[in-house]
C-alpha positions in Angstrom: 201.7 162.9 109.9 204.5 160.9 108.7 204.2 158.4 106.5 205.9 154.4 108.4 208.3 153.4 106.1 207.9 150.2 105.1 210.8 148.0 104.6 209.8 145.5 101.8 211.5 141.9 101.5 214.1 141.0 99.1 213.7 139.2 95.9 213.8 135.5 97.7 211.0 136.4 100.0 213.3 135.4 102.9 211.3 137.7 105.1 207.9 138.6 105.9 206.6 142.3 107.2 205.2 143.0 110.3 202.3 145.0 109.1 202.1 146.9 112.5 205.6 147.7 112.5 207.1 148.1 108.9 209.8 145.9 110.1 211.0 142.8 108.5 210.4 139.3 110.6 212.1 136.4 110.6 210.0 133.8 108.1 211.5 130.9 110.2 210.3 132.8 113.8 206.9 133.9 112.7 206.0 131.0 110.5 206.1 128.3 113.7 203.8 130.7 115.8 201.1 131.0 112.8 201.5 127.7 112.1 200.8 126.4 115.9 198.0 128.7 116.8 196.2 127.3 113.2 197.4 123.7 114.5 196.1 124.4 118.0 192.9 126.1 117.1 191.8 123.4 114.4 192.4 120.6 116.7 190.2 122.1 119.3 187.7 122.8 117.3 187.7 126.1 117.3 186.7 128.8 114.9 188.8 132.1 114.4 186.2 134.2 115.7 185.9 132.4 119.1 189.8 132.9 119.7 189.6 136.5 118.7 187.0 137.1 120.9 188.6 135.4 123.6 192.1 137.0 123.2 190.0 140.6 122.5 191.4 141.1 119.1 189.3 140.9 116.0 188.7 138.1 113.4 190.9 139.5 111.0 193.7 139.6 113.3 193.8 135.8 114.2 193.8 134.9 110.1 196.5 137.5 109.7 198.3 135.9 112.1 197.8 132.6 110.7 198.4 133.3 107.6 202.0 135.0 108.0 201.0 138.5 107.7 201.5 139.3 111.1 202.6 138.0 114.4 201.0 138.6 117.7 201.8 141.3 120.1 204.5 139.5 122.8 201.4 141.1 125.7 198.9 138.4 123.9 200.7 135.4 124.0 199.5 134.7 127.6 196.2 134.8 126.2 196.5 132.8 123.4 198.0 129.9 125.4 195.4 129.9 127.6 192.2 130.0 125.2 194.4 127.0 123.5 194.7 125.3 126.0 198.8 125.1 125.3 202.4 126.3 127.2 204.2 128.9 125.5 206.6 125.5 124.7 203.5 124.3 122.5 203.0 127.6 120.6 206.8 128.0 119.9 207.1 124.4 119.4 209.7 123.4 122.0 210.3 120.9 124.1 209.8 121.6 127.3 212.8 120.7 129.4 210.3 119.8 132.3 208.4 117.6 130.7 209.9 113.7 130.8 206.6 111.8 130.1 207.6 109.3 127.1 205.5 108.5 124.3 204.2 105.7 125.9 203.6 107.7 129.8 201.6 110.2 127.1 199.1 107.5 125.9 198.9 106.3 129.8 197.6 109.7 130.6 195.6 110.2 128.1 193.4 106.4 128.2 193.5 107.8 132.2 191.7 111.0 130.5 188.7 109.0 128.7 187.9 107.3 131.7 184.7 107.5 133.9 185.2 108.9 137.4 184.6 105.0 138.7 186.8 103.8 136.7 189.7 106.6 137.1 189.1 105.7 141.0 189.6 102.1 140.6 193.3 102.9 139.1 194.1 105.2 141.8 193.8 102.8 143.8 195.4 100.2 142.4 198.2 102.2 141.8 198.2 102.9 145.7 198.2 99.4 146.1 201.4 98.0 143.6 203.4 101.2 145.2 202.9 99.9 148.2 203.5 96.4 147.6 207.1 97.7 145.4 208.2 100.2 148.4 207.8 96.4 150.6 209.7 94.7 148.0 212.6 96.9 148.7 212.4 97.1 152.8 215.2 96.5 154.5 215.3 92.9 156.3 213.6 93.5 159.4 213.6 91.1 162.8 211.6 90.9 165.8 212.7 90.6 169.4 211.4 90.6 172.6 212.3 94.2 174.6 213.2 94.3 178.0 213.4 97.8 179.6 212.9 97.4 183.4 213.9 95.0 186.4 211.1 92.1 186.9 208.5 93.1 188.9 207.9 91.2 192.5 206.3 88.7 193.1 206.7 87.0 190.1 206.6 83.1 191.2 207.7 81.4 188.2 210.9 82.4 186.0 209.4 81.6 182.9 206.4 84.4 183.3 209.1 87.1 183.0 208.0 87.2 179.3 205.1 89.3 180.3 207.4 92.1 181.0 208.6 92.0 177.7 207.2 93.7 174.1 208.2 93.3 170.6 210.5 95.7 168.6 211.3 95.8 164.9 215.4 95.4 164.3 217.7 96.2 161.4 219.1 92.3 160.7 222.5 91.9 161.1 224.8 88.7 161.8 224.5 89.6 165.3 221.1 89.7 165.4 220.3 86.7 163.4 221.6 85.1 167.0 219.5 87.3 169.4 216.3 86.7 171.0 215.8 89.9 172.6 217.2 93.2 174.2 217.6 93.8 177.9 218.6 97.6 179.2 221.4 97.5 181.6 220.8 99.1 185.1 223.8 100.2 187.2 227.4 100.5 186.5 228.5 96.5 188.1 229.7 96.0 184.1 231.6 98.6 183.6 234.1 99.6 181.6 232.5 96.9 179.3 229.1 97.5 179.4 227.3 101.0 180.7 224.5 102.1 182.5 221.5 102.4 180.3 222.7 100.9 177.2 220.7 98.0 175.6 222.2 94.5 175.1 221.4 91.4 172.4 220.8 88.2 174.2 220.6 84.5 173.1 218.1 82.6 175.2 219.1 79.9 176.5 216.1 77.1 177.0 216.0 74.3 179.3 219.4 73.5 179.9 222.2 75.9 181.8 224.3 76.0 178.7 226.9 79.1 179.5 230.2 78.4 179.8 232.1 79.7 182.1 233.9 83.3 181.2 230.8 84.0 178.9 228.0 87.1 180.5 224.2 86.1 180.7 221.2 87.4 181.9 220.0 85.8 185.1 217.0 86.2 186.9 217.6 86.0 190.6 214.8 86.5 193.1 212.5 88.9 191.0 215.3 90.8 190.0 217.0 90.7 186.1 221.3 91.0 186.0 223.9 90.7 183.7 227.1 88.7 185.3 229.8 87.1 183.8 229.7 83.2 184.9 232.5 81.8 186.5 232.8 78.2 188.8 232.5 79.9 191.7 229.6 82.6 191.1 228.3 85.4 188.7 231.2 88.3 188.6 230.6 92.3 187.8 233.5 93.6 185.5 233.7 96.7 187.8 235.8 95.4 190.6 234.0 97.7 193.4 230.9 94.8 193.2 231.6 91.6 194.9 231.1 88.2 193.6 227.4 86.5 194.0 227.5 83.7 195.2 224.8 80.9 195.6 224.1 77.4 197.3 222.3 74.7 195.5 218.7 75.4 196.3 219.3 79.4 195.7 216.9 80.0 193.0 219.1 81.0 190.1 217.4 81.2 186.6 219.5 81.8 183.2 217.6 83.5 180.6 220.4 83.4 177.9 223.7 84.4 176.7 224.8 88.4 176.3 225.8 88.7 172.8 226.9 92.3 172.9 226.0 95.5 172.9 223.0 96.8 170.6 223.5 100.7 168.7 219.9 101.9 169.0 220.3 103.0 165.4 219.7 99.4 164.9 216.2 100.0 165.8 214.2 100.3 162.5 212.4 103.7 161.5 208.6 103.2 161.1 208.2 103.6 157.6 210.6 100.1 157.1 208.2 98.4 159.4 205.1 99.7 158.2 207.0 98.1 154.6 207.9 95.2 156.4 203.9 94.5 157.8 202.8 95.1 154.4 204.7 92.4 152.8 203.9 89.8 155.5 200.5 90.6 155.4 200.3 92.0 159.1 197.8 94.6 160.3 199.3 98.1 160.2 
């Protein structure tokens, strides 16, 4: 059988010999894996024996390796980092470029480690708790107004119970908004080309007192019904010139329910996860 030739190091003992191969390997390479799997097996606790036996390689073997006379087989690293509990970025000492815990997020994981289950639940749930409270800190500014999406029912008797028809809904603010009271839908096409059939629009109440000047648009309630007109001396006026002016005696039963700021883009309405913010920092129910 012929005899491996054996290729010895040079006078400065810059390399080391791979005793399965014959080959020369590279002092710098091979010393950082013997010198981690000693590292990593004396900090566990761990004798030779146990990681030879649990990498299937004898006892001999593991204080070759750690002693620089060999290196182990590329198939065995797997094996190794697992009975050391370690990444292959731990045996070849390198940092992992996934890992972005500082020194400080280390010691925080590791007190975590040493507690008791109790006690490891009480943090996770104060954690939950100051997340949620931080995500609130940063909602966006969030307003409530009174939603109106249909035409008063009949029989109402009294104007002012038309708020029963209403419900909240969570706005983005805005300078506009800051002036609104609530959203009304617009039914029909009498305000066209300025406002359009099915689009929502802010209104100012107006309280007590039938302060609307004349050219401005309100909501009115006449009868049982809700409109939008624009007010003028001699009635309320549609936009679209096909409608013809309303026009009422003194005891007509005319109620104003506010001023029609404009027209409100239903992306103004806010998403659910900036209100369910926005009830946390205010302390509502969810």
């Amino acid at each position: 059988m012929a005899r491996r030739k054996i290729e010895l190091s040079n006078e400065n003992n810059e390399n080391i010999i791979d005793i399965k191969t014959g080959k020369s390997v590279s002092k710098e390479s091979l010393s950082v894996i013997c010198s981690r799997i000693r590292y990593y097996r004396e900090k566990s606790g761990m004798e030779q024996k146990t990681l030879a036996n649990a990498v299937g390689v004898l006892t001999t073997t593991v204080s070759n390796w750690e002693n620089g006379r060999s290196r182990p087989d590329i198939n065995l690293l797997p094996g190794i980092c697992k009975a050391l509990h370690i990444t292959f970025y731990d045996l070849f000492d390198m940092k992992n470029p996934t890992e972005i815990n500082t020194p400080r997020q280390q010691k925080l994981i590791h007190s975590y480690e040493q507690l008791s289950a109790g006690h490891r639940h009480t943090i996770d749930k104060m954690i939950e708790t100051l997340l949620k409270v931080e995500q609130a800190e940063n909602c966006p500014d969030l307003r409530v107004l009174l939603y109106f999406n249909r035409s008063l029912a009949a029989g109402i008797g009294d104007p002012t119970e038309f708020e029963d028809e209403a419900e909240p809904v969570y706005v983005y603010a805005t300078p506009e908004v800051a002036h609104a009271d609530s959203i009304f839908k617009i039914n029909g096409n009498s305000m066209e080309p300025r406002f359009h059939n099915g689009q929502d629009v802010l209104v100012q109440r107006i309280i007590g007192s039938f302060d609307l000047k004349f050219g401005e648009i309100g909501a009115f309630i006449i009868g049982n019904e809700t409109y939008i007109k624009q007010y003028e001396k001699d009635g309320l006026h549609s936009l679209n010139p096909d409608y013809p002016v309303m026009h009422f005696e003194n005891e007509d039963a005319v109620y104003l329910i506010g001023r029609v700021i404009g027209v409100f883009d239903p992306e103004g309405y806010a998403k659910q996860s900036d209100i369910d913010r926005y009830k946390l920092i205010h302390g509502e129910e969810i």
